[in-house]
C-alpha positions in Angstrom: 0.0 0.0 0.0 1.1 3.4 -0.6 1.5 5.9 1.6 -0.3 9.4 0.9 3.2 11.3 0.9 4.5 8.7 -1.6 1.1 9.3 -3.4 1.1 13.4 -3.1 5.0 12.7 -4.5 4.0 10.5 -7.6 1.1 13.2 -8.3 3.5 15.9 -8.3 6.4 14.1 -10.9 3.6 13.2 -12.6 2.3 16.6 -12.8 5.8 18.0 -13.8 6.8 15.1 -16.5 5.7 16.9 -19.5 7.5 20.1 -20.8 4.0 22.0 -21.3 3.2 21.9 -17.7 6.4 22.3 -16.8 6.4 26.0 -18.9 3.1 26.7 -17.7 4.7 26.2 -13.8 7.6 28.1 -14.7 5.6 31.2 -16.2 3.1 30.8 -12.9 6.5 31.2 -10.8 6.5 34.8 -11.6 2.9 35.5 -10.1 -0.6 34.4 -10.4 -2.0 34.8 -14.4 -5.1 34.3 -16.4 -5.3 31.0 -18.6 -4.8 33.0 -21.4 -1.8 35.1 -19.9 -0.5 31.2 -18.4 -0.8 29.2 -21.6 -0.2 32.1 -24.5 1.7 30.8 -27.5 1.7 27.5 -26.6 1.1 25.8 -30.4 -1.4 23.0 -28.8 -5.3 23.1 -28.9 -7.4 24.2 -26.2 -8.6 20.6 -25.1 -5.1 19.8 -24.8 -4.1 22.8 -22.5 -7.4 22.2 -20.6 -6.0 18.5 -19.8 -2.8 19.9 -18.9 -4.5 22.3 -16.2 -6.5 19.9 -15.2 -3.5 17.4 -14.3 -1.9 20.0 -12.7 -4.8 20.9 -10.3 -5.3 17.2 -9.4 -1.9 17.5 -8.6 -2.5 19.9 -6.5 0.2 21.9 -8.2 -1.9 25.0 -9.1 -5.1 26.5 -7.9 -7.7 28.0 -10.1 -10.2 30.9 -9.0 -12.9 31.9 -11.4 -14.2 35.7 -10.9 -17.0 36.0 -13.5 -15.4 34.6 -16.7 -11.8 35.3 -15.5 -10.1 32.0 -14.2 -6.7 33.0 -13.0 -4.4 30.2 -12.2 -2.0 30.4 -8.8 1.1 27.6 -8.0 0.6 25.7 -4.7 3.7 26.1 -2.6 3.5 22.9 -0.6 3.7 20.0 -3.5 6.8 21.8 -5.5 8.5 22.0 -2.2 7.8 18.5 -1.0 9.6 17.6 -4.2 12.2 19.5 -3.7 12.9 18.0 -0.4 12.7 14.5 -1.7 15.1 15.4 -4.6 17.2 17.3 -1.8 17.2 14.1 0.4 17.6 11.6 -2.7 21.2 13.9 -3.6 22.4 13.7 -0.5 22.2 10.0 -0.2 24.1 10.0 -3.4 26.7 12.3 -2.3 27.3 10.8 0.8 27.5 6.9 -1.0 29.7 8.6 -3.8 31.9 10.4 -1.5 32.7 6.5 0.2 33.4 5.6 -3.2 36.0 8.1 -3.7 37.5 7.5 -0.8 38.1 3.7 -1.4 39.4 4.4 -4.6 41.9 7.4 -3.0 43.1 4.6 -0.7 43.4 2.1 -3.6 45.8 4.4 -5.6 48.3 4.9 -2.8 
């Protein structure tokens, strides 16, 4: 079974795997926008950016408010920095097994 913070995780990478949503988060970086200001020039259909969005709220990645006909799109905080965190976690690991490798091999050339 799999935990909800493993779950929350996977929705998150999955959320971030494809380089539209990936834009779309970056451009949402610089402050809350408009669909239209969010996803301009993007050479894909309007069913196909309304999928993206719609992954990306799932994923609790970005909020949407509507005011009238206005949606304006908003990044959540909280998933992009529990991903950081894991990736943070996940490269220290690595550092820490790489840096024991070194040091074998440093005492193998002497």
């Amino acid at each position: 079974m799999v935990n909800n913070g493993a779950a929350t995780l996977d929705r998150s990478f999955l959320a971030l795997s494809h380089p539209l949503r990936r834009d779309i988060v970056e451009r949402l970086a610089a402050g809350p926008a408009t669909v239209g200001e969010a996803t301009r020039g993007f050479n894909v259909s309007k069913p196909a950016i309304s999928r993206h969005l719609k992954i990306l709220e799932e994923a609790r990645v970005i909020r949407r408010s509507v005011e009238g006909r206005t949606h304006r799109l908003s990044l959540r905080e909280r998933p992009l920095e529990d991903a950081t965190a894991w990736m943070e976690r996940q490269r220290g690991l690595w550092e820490r097994k790489l840096d024991v490798v070194a040091g074998h091999l440093g005492e193998q050339g002497r």
